[in-house]
N, C-alpha and C positions, 0 to 999 in steps of 0.2 A: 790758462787757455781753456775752454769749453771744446764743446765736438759734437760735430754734424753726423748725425745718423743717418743713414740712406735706409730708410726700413720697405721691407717688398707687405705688399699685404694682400689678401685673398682676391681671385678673379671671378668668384662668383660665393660659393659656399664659405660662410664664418669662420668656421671650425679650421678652414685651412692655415689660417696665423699660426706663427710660432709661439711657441711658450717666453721667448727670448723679446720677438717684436714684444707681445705682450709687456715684458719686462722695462724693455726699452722708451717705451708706447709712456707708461707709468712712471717714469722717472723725470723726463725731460722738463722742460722750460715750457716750451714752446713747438708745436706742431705746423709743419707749412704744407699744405693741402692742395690738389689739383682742383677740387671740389671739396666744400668746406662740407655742404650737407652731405654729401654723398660718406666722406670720411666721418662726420658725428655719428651716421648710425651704427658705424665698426666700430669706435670705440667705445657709444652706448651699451652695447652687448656684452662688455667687457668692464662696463664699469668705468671706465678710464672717464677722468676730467679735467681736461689741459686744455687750455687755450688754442685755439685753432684760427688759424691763418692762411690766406690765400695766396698760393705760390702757381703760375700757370703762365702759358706762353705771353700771355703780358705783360708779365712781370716785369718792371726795368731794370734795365741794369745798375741804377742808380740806387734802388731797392735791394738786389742781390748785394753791393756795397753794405747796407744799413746790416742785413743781416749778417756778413763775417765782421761786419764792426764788434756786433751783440754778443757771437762766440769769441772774439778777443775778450770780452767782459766777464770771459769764463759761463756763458749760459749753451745750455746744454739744448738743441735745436735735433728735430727729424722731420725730417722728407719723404713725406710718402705722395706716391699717385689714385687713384682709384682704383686701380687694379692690377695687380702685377707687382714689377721689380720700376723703381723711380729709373727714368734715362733711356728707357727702352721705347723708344719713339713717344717720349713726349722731353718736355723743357727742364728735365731734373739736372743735365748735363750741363748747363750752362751755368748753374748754381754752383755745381763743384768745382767748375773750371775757374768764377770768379772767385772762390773762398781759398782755391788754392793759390792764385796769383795777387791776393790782397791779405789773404790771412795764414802766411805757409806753417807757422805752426800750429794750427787748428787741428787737430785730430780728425779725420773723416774714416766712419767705420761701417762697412758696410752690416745689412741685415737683412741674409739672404731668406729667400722663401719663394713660391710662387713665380712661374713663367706659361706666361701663354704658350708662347712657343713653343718650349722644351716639352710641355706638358701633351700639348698636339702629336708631339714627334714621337712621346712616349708610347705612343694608343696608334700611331700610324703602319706601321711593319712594314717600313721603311729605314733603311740604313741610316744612321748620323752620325757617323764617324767625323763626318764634316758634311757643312752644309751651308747653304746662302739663303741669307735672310734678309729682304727687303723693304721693313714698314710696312707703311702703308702704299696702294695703290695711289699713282697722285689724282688728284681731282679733276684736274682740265688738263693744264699745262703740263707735258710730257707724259699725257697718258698711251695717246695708238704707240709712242715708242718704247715706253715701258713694256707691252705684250708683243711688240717689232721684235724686242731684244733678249726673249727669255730662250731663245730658240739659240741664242750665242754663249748663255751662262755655260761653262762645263761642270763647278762645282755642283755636282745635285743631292739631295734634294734642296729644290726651293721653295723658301718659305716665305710668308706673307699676311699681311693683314687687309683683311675689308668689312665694311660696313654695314648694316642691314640695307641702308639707301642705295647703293647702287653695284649689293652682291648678281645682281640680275644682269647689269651690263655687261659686268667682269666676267661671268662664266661666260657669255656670250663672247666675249673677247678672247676666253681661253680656247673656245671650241673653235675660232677659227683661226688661231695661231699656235694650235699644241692641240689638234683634234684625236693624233696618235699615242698621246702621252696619255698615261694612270694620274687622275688626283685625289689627294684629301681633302674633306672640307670638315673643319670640326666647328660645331655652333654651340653655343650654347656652354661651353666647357664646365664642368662642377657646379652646373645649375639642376631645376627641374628637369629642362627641358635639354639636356645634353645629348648631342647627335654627332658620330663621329662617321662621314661618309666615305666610301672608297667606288672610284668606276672613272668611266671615259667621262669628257667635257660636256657631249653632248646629251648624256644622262643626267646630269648635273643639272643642267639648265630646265628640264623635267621636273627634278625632285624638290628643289627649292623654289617652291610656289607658297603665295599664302601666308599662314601661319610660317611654315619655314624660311621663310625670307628673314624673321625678325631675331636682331641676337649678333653680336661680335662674331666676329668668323676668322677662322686660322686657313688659309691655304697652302697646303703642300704640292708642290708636282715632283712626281717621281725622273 
């Protein structure tokens, strides 16, 4: 039997891989990628030259079949996303779900490194003892109730992801549903431009103009 690697890989800066992904990266069969090119220049830097493959919310499920077929064949597969840990709001979880209910004895090992989240929480001076974490913001559909409903979560802090496209609505949406609450806004995380902000909603919607608009964004509300 072969075995699925779940590998996390850096969310901005190179250098943040592990020596292990590295390891792991270099062994394998076959690579399945969120973004093919985006994952060739990471393992460019490293040297690495495996075959890469495109695994993303389109993926079918018919496809995820072919691939635990391949690890029954004893080939040795990894999952990574473009940024981060695979599964953490994107399509990595549906993969392991079919490998496990088509292929149970497939070894699946995780390869931990890299979290947005955790990484924001670390730089926040904000508690995480526990915490609520919510994706991303949705796009249309259920979005006035998503910021109806933050005002009911009890676990705090809550965490979140959004967009450069429409980080401008969202704070305006926080300012006027959590106008009394502290947030974080981290952008940028482990890049040039990394900015980890802290204050009310309504300063927010101020400071993120422009050039600061642009860059993944971690939301915390205290």
């Amino acid at each position: 039997m072969g075995t699925l690697y779940i590998v996390a890989t850096p969310i901005g800066n190179l250098k943040d891989i592990t020596l292990r992904a590295i390891d792991v990266l270099n062994s394998v069969d076959i690579i399945l990628a969120e973004d093919t090119r985006v994952t060739k220049k990471l393992l460019s830097s490293y040297n690495i030259r495996k075959p890469v493959l495109r695994y993303d919310e389109k993926t079918s499920g018919a496809e995820c079949k072919r691939i635990a077929k391949n690890l029954e064949r004893n080939k040795k597969i990894a999952l990574v996303t473009d940024a981060g840990t695979p599964g953490i709001s994107d399509p990595g979880w549906r993969l392991v779900s079919v490998v496990r209910k088509e292929a149970p004895q497939v070894s699946i090992e995780p390869i931990p490194g890299v979290s947005s989240v955790i990484t924001a929480l670390s730089v926040s001076g904000i508690s995480a003892g526990q915490f609520t974490f919510l994706g991303y913001v949705p796009h249309k559909k259920g979005r006035n109730t998503f910021f109806k409903e933050l005002n009911l979560i009890k676990v705090t802090p809550i965490v979140f992801f959004e967009s450069p496209h429409r980080i401008k609505k969202t704070l305006n949406s926080l300012n006027e549903t959590l106008k009394n609450r502290e947030i974080v806004v981290a952008r940028e995380l482990t890049k040039l431009y990394e900015e980890v902000w802290c204050g009310a909603p309504d300063k927010a919607t101020s400071h993120f103009t422009e050039e600061k608009e642009r860059g993944e964004f971690v939301i915390i509300i205290r």
